[in-house]
C-alpha positions as CSV (number, residue, x, y, z in Angstrom):
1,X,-54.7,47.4,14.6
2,X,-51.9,50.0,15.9
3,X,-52.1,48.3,19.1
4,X,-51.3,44.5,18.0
5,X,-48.7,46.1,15.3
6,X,-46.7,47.4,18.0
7,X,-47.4,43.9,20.3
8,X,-45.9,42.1,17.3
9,X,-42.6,44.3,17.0
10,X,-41.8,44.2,20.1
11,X,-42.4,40.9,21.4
12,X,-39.2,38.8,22.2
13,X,-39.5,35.2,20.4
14,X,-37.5,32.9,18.0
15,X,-37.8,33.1,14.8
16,X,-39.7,29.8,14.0
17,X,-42.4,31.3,16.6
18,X,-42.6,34.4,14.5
19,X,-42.6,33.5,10.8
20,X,-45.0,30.2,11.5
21,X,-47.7,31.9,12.8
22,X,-47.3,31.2,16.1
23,X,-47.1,35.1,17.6
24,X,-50.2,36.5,15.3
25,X,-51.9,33.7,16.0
26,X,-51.6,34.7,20.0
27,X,-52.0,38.4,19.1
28,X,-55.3,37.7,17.6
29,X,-56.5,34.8,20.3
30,X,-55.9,38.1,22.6
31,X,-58.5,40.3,20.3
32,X,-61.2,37.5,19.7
33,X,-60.9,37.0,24.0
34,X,-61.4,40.8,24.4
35,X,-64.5,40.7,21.5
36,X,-65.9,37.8,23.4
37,X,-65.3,38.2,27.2
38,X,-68.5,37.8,28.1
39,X,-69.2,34.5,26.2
40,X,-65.8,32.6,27.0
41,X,-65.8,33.8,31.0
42,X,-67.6,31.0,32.0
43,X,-65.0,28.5,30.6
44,X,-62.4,30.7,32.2
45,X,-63.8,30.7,35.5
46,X,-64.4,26.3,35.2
47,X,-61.2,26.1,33.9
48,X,-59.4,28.2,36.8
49,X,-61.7,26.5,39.4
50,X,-60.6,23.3,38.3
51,X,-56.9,23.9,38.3
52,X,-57.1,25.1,42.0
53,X,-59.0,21.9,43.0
54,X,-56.2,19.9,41.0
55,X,-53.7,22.2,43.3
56,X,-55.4,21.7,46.4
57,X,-55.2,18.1,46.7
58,X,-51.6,18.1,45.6
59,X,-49.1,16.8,48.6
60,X,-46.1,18.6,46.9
61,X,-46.1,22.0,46.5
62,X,-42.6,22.5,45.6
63,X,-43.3,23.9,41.5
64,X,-46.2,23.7,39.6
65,X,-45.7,23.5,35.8
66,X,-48.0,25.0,33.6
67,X,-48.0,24.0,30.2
68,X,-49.9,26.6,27.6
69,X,-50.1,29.5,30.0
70,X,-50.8,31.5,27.2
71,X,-52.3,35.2,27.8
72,X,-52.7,34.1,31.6
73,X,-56.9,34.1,30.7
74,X,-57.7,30.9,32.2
75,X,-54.9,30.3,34.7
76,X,-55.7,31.3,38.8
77,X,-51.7,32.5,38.1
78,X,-52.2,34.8,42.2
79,X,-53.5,31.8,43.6
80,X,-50.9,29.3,42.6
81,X,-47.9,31.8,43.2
82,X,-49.4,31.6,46.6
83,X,-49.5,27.7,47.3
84,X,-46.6,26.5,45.3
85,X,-42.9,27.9,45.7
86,X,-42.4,28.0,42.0
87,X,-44.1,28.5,39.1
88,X,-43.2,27.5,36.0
89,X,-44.8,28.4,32.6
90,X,-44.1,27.0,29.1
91,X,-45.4,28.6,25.9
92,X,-44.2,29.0,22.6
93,X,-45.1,32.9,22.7
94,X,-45.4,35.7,26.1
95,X,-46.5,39.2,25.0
96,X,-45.1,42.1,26.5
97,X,-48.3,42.7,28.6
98,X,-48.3,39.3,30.0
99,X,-44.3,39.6,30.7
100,X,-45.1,42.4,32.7
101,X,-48.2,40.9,34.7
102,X,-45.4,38.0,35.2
103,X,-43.0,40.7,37.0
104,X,-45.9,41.0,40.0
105,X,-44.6,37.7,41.3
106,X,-41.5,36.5,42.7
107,X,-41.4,33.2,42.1
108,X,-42.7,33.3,38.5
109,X,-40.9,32.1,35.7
110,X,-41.9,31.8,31.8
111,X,-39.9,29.8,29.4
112,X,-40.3,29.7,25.6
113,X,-41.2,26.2,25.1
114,X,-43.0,23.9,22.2
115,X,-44.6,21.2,23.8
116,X,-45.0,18.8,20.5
117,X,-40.9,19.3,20.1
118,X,-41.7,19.5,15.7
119,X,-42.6,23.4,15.1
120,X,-38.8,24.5,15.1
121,X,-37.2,21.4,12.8
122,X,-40.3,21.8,10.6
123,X,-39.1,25.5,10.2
124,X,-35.5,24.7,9.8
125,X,-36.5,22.0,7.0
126,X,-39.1,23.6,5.6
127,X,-36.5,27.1,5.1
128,X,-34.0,24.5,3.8
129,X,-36.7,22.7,1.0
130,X,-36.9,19.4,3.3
131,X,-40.1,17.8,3.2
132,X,-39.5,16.1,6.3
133,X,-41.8,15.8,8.9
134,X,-39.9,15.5,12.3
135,X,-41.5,13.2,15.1
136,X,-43.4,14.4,18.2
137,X,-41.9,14.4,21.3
138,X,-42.9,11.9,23.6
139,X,-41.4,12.6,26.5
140,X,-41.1,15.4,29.1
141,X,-38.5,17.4,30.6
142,X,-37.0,16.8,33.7
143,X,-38.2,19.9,35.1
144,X,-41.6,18.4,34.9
145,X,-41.0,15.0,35.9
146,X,-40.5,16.1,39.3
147,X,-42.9,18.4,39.7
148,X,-45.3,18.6,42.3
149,X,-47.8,19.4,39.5
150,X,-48.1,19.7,35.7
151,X,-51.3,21.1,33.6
152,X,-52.2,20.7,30.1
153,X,-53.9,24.3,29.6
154,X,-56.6,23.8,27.2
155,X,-53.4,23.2,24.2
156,X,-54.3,19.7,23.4
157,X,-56.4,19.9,20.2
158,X,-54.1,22.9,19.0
159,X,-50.6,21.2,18.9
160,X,-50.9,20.2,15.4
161,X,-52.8,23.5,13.7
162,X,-50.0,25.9,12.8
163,X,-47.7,22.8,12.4
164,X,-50.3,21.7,10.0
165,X,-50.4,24.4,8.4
166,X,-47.0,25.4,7.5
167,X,-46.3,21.9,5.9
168,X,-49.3,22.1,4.1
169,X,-48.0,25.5,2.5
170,X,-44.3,24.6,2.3
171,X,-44.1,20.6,2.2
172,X,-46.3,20.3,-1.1
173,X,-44.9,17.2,-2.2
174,X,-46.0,15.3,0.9
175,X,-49.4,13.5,0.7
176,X,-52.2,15.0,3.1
177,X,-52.9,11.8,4.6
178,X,-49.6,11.5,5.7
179,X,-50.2,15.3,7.2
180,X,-53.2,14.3,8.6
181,X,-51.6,11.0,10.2
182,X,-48.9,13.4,12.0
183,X,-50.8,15.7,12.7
184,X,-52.5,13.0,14.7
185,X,-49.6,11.9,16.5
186,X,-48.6,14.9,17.9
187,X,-51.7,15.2,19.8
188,X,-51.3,11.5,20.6
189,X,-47.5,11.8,21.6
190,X,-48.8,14.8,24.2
191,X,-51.3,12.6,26.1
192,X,-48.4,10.1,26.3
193,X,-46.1,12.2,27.5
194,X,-48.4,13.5,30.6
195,X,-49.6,9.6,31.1
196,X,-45.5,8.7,31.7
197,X,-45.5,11.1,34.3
198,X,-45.2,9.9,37.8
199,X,-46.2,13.4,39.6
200,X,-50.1,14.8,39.8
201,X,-51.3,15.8,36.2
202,X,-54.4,17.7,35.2
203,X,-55.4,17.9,31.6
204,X,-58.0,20.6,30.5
205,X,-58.8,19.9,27.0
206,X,-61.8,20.6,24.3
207,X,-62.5,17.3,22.4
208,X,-65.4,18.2,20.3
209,X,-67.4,21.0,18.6
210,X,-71.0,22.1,17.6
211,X,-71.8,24.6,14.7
212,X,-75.0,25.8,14.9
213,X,-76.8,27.9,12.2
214,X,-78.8,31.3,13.3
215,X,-81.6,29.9,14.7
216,X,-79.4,27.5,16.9
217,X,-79.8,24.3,14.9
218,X,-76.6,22.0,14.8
219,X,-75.2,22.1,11.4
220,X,-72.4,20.1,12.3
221,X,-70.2,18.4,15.3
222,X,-67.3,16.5,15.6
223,X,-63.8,15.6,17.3
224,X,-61.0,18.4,17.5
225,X,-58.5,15.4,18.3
226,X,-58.9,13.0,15.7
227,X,-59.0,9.5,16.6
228,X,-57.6,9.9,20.2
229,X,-59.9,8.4,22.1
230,X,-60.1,10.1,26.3
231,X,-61.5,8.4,29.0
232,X,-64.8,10.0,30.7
233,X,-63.8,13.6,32.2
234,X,-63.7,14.6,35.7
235,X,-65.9,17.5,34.6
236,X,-67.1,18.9,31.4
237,X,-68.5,22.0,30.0
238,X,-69.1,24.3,26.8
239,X,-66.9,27.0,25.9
240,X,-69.1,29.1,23.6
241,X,-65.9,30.3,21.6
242,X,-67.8,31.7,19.0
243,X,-71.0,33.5,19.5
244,X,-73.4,35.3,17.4
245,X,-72.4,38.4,16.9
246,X,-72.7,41.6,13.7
247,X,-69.8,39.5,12.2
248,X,-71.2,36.3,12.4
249,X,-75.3,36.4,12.4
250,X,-75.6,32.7,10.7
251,X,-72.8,30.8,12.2
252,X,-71.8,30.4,15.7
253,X,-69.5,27.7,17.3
254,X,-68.7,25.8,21.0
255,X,-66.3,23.4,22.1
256,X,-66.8,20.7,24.4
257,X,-64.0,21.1,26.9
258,X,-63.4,18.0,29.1
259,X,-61.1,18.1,32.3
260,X,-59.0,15.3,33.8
261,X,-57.5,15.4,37.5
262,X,-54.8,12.5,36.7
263,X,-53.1,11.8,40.0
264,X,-52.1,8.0,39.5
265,X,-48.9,7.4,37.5
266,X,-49.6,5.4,34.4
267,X,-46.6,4.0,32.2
């Protein structure tokens, strides 16, 4: 508890970051990984394997951007310093002890970055008493759009939860239908974005989940994207994300991650 006290005071990040939820919910992604190593390395290892196929059969190794790099868990981040003369990573939060694992490579870069574009106007007008919802961003960066690379890092089905959340609590006057129908288009105005790109793109995303009781019976499944609707993954696998454990002897959840080697450009 000390420990991710002192992560939170001292980690650099804007304020919208800070007071939405976005750096405790990192801090605590970074507990839960350490809780549950054992469970989630197998959708660590896929998902890294994956990225380095995606990398190997790219003709351009000029920069690879990695969007979501998060707490570095599932990213091959030695192996891609090696093939690619830069790296790039976008997150909206980089704790000190991933800054510092960052320092081991030259050509290494993080930038503070929301991917949906809403979580900082949705702050600004949610401080000010606006219960406006501000639209997704459907386009990339040019940084990206001449990349020799760009990966989705398992962020898709999480775009719209602490946005969600924070208009929920502070845009009480808006109708949760129309939440729920923004909330969808953020995670539609993502895939779009990556489709509109004209480099290599590979998406690694969970698009379902199963809760099973203690005896392993499924008490319930369904999408974690809403109504987007994915073609049929390269590959697919479970990420048991939340086992069994003295905390949880009844409930225990997986997501069905799916993972997409986009090369062609679609617009």
């Amino acid at each position: 508890m000390l420990f991710d006290l002192y992560t939170s005071l001292t980690t650099a990040c804007s304020p919208y970051v800070r007071n939405m939820g976005y750096l405790s919910e990192t801090i605590d992604m970074r507990t839960r990984a350490r809780a549950n190593q054992q469970a989630w390395q197998p959708h660590l290892d896929a998902t890294q394997q994956f990225i380095l196929s995606a990398a190997r059969r790219c003709q351009d190794n000029g920069k690879v951007v990695i969007l979501g790099s998060g707490l570095l868990l599932d990213l091959p981040l030695a192996a891609l310093s090696a093939m690619f003369r830069e790296v790039a990573l976008k997150d909206v939060v980089c704790l000190p002890g991933t800054r510092k694992e960052l320092k081991r490579y030259a050509n290494v870069t993080f930038a503070e970055h929301d991917v949906t574009g809403v979580a900082e106007q949705l702050y600004r007008n949610g401080v000010q008493g606006l219960s406006e919802l501000p639209e997704p961003l459907f386009s990339r960066p040019d940084d990206e759009q001449d990349a020799g690379l760009v990966v989705s890092l398992n962020i898709l089905s999480q775009l719209w939860v602490i946005p969600r959340t924070f208009a929920s609590q502070r845009m009480r006057r808006l109708a949760p239908d129309r939440v729920d129908e923004w909330c969808g288009r953020i995670t539609e105005a993502h895939y779009a974005s990556l489709r509109s790109l004209s480099c290599p793109v590979c998406l690694i995303a969970d698009h379902g989940f199963i809760k099973r009781d203690g005896s392993g019976a499924i008490i319930s499944r369904g999408s974690t994207i809403g109504g987007l609707v994915l073609p049929e993954p390269d590959e697919s696998w479970t990420w048991n994300i939340a086992p069994l454990s003295s905390r949880s002897r009844d409930l225990s959840k997986e997501l069905i991650v799916g993972a997409w080697d986009v090369i062609c450009q679609v617009n």
